[in-house]
TITOR-495046 format. One record per residue (C-alpha): residue in one letter; x, y, z. Coordinates in steps of 0.2 Angstrom, whole numbers, padded with zeros to 4 digits, always signed. Layout:
AXYZ ...
END
This chain:
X+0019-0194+0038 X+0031-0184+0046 X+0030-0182+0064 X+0034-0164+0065 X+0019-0160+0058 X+0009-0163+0072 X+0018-0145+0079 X+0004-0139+0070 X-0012-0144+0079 X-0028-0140+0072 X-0044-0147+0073 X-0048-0153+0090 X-0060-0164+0098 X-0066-0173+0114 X-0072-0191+0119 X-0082-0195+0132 X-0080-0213+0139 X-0092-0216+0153 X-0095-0232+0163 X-0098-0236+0181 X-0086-0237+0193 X-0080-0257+0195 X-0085-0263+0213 X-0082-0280+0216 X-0096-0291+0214 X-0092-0301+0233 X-0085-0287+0239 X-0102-0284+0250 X-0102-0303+0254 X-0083-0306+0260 X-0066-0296+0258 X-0050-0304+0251 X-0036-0307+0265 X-0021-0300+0258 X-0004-0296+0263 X+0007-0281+0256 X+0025-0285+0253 X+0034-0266+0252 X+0027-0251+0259 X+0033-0239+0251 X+0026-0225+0239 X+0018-0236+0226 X+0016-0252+0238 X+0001-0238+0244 X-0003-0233+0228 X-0009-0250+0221 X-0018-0255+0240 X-0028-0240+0245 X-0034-0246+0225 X-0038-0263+0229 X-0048-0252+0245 X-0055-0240+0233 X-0061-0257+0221 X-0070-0267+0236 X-0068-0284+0240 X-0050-0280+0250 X-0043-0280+0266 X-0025-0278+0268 X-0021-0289+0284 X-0004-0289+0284 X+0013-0275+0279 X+0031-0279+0276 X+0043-0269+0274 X+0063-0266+0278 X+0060-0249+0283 X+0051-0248+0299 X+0047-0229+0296 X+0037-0234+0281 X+0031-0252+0289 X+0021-0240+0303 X+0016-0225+0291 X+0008-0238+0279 X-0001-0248+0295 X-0007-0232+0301 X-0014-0227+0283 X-0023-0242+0282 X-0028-0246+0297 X-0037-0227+0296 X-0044-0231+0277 X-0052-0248+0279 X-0056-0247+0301 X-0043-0263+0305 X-0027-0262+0309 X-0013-0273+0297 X-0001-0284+0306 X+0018-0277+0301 X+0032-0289+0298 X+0050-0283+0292 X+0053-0299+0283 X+0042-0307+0270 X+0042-0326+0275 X+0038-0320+0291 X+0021-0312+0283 X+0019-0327+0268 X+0016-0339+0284 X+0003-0325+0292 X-0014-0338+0295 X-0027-0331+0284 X-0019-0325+0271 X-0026-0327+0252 X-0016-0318+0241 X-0001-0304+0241 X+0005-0287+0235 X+0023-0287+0227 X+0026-0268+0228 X+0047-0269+0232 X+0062-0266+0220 X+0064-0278+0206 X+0077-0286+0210 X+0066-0295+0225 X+0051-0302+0214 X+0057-0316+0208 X+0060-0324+0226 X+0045-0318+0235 X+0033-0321+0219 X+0041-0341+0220 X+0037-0341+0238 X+0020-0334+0237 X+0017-0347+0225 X+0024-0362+0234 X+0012-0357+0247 X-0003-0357+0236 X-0007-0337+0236 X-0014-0326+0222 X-0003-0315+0218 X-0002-0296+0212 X+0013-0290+0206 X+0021-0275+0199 X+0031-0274+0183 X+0044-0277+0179 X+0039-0296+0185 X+0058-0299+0186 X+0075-0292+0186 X+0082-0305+0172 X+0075-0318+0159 X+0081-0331+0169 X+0070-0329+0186 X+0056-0323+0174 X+0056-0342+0167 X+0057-0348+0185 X+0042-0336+0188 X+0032-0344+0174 X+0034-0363+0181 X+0030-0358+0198 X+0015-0351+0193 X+0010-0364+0182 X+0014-0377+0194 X+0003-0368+0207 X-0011-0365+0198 X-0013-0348+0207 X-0022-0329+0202 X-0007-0317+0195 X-0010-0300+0187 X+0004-0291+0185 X+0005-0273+0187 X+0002-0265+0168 X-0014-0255+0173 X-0012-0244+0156 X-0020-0262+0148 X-0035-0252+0157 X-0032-0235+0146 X-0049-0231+0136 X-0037-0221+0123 X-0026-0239+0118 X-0041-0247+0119 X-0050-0233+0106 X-0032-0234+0095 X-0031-0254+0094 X-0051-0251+0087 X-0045-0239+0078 X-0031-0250+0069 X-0038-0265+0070 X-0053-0258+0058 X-0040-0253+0046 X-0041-0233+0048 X-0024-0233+0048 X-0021-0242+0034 X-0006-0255+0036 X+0005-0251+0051 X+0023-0248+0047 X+0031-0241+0060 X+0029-0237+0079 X+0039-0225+0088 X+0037-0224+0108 X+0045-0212+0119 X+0045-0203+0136 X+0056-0189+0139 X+0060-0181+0154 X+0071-0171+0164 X+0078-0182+0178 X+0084-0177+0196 X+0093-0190+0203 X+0095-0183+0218 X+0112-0184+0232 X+0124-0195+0226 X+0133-0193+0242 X+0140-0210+0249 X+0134-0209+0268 X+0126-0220+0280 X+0107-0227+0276 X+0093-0220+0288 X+0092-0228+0306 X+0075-0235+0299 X+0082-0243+0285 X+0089-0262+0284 X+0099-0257+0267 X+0108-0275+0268 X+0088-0283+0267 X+0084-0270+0253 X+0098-0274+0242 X+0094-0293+0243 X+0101-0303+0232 X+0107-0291+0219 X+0124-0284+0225 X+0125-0271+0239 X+0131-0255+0236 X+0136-0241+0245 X+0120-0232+0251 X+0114-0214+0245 X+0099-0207+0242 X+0099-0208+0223 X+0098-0226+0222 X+0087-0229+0238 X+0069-0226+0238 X+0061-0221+0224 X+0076-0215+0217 X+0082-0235+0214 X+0076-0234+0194 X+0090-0225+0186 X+0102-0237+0197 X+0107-0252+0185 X+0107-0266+0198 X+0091-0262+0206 X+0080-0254+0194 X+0090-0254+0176 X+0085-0238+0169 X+0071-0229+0161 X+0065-0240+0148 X+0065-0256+0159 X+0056-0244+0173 X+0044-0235+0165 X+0046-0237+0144 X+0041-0255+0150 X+0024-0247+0149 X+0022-0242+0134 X+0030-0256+0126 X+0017-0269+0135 X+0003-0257+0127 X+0011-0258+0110 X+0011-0276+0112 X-0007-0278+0115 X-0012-0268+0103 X-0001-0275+0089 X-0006-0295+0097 X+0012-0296+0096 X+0025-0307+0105 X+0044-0302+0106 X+0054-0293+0096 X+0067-0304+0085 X+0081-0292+0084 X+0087-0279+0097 X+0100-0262+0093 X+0104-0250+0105 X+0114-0233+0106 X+0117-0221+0119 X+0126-0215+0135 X+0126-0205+0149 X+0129-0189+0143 X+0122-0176+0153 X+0119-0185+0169 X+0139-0192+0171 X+0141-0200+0189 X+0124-0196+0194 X+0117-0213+0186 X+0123-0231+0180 X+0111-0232+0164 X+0106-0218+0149 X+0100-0205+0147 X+0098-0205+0131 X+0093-0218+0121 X+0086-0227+0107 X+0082-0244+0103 X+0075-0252+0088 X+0066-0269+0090 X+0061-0279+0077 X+0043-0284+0082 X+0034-0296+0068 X+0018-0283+0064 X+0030-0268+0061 X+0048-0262+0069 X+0048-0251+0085 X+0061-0236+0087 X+0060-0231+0107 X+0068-0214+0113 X+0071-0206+0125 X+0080-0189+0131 X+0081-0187+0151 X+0087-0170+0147 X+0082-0154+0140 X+0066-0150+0131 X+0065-0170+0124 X+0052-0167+0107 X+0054-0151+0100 X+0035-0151+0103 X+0037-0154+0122 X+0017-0161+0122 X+0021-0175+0111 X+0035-0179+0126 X+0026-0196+0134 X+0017-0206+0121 X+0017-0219+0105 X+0016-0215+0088 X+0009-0227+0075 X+0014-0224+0058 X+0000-0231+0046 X+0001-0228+0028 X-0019-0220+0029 X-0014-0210+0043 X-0001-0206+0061 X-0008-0210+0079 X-0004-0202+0092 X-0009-0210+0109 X-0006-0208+0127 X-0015-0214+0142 X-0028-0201+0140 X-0025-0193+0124 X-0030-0199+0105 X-0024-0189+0089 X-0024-0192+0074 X-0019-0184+0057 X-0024-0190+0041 X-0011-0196+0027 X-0009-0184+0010 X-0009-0162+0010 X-0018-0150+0020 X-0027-0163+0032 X-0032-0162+0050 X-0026-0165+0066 X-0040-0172+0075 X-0035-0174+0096 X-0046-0183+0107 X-0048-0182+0126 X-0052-0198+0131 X-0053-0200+0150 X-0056-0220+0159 X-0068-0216+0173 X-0064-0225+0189 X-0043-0223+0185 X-0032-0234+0175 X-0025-0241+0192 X-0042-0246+0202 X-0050-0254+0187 X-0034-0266+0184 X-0033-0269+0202 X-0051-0274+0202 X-0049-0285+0189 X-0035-0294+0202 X-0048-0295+0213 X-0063-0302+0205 X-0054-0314+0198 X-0046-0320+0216 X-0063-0320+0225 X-0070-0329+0210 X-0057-0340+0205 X-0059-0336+0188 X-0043-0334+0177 X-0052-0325+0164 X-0055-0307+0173 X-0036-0307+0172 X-0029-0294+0162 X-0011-0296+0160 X-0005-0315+0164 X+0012-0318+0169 X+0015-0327+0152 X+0011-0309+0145 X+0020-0300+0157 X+0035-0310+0154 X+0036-0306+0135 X+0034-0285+0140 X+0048-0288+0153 X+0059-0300+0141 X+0055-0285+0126 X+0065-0272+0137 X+0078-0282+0147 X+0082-0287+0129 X+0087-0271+0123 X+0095-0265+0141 X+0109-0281+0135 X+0109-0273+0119 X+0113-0257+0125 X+0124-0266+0138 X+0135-0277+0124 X+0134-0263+0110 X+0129-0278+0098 X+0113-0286+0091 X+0103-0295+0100 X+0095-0310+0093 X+0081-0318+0103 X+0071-0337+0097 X+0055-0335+0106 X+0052-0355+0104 X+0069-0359+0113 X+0069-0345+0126 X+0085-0340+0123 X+0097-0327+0114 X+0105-0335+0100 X+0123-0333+0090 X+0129-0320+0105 X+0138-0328+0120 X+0141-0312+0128 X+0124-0305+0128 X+0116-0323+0131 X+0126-0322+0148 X+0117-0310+0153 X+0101-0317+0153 X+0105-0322+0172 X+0113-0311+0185 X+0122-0319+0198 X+0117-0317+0214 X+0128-0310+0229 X+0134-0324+0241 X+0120-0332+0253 X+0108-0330+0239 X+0100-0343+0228 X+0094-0340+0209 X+0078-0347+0205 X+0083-0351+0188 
END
């Protein structure tokens, strides 16, 4: 099956998937105590979900920009009538009296120490992906949360997608026939914003922001939002956001991590606007079938731009194309259809993982999790994998029962980053 010939799209259809909106069975009884750790845009995205969910009440913000520390207070304190305490350091806010559980919204490169120290003090935890920067504070992750015992979710809320749940029916009922290839990509044109060296806003304690990863010189396009495309805060696009798509593929395969990593690419059309590529492709040797991941940061990215943001299962009965609300699929052999489904998750991809989360917190019952941190580890270790690839320009080996990148010194050493002085890795 040749992808191009889903250019020409034919027959179409829609699927409705109905269910009620997920309220939280305590939520009427009691409300969750919970601290938010980074205020920022998405730190707001994921509470006014847990608010939206029921059984939440966000009683504490922290954040190293006291602009965004009092916008997010005042948000709050207008959404759910009680106004949070604000802290602008998260050890401070993990020692708040009351508290049953915390948000990890911030930058990567600061999961790995405040998820420990959540979990030294016993708290669930909800945190967003990627769960760490490196392999190596991802292990530590996975102790620490074994040894306390605690509630993680980690923040893939596309395991809540009804299209990926439709396609791994679709699959696993043999429709498809025998998967043999999977393809992933997102495309898009990226604005990296000034890349003027200046100083850091009044409001902002950059020195705090950059934590343990080194400090470089501030501008806009690796502060705020704009931190994804920088290599030591956010490592680029498929550790940002193909990350998703990779965790999705992995769930719907039941597959681990991949064995074998390649990587080619550059920065080509973004030079000294961005420290990683844009443009890529990586193949990984999954177990169920290999998995080429694209993508073009530039131009039009697929010649069929619609086709831009999604995965593509190759079966020998027919293709899949699926995205978080989107299901098409096109028959093997001449002249068949392109049948393309809209299928919408009522209630939002987001509030239904995060009430999930909570639930399962209010509960204490491990099983409403939907993405553990043992899970989450092997999406995060599937794209930091192929970033040291890319990286080293060699192949990357990985042995899933030692934990470790095998016959390649250089690109095992980069399983660990070393932190900046005054700062202590957790692994």
């Amino acid at each position: 099956m040749n992808r191009r010939t889903f250019i020409k799209k034919s027959a179409a259809g829609t699927a409705a998937v109905t269910m009620p909106f997920y309220l939280n069975p305590l939520s009427k009884e009691r409300r969750l105590k919970i601290g938010l750790i980074g205020a920022g845009w998405y730190g707001m995205v994921i509470s006014e979900a847990a608010l939206k969910a029921g059984g939440a009440e966000i009683i504490a913000v922290c954040d190293v920009d006291s602009g965004h520390l009092h916008e997010s207070a005042d948000k709050l304190e207008q959404l759910q009538g009680t106004r949070p305490g604000t802290f602008g350091n998260y050890r401070d806010l993990l020692d708040m009296n009351g508290l049953e559980a915390v948000f990890i919204a911030t930058p990567p490169q600061w999961h790995a120490l405040q998820f420990i120290a959540a979990c030294e003090r016993g708290l669930d935890i909800f945190c967003e992906k990627p769960l760490s920067y490196d392999i190596m504070e991802g292990l530590s992750m996975i102790r620490a949360a074994e040894t306390a015992g605690n509630i993680v979710q980690i923040g893939f809320q596309r395991r809540q997608s009804k299209a990926y749940k439709y396609a791994k029916q679709f699959i696993e009922e043999g429709k498809a026939g025998n998967i043999n290839q999977i393809v992933a990509q997102i495309h898009y044109r990226a604005n990296p914003g000034d890349t003027t060296i200046q100083d850091p806003p009044e409001s902002l304690d950059w020195d705090e922001w950059c934590g343990p990863a080194p400090k470089l010189s501030y501008r806009p396009s690796i502060g705020h939002f704009s931190w994804r495309l920088e290599k030591e805060y956010g490592n680029g696009h498929l550790v940002d956001w193909g990350i998703h798509h990779i965790d999705i593929i992995r769930q719907i395969m039941d597959d681990g991590i991949a064995e074998q990593y390649t990587a080619t690419g550059g920065i080509y059309y973004l030079k000294d606007q961005i420290t990683t590529p844009d443009t890529l492709t990586v193949n990984m040797a999954f177990k169920k079938a290999p998995l080429v991941w694209q993508h073009r940061m530039w131009g039009t990215g697929d010649l069929n731009p619609e086709f831009n943001n999604g995965i593509f299962f190759h079966g020998d009965r027919s293709t899949i194309f699926v995205s978080d609300n989107r299901f098409a699929v096109r028959p093997a052999g001449r002249d068949t259809e392109l049948t393309d489904l809209n299928i919408q998750t009522e209630g939002g991809m987001q509030e239904l993982h995060m009430a999930d989360f909570l639930a399962a917190s209010l509960l204490k019952d491990p099983s409403r999790i939907s993405c553990t941190v043992q899970d989450a580890f092997a999406s995060t270790t599937s794209v930091q994998l192929a970033a040291i690839a890319y990286e080293t320009g060699s192949i990357v080996k990985w042995d899933d029962q030692r934990k470790t990148i095998i016959d390649n010194p250089q690109a095992a050493a980069l399983m660990k980053r070393e932190y900046r002085s005054g700062w202590q890795h957790p692994g």
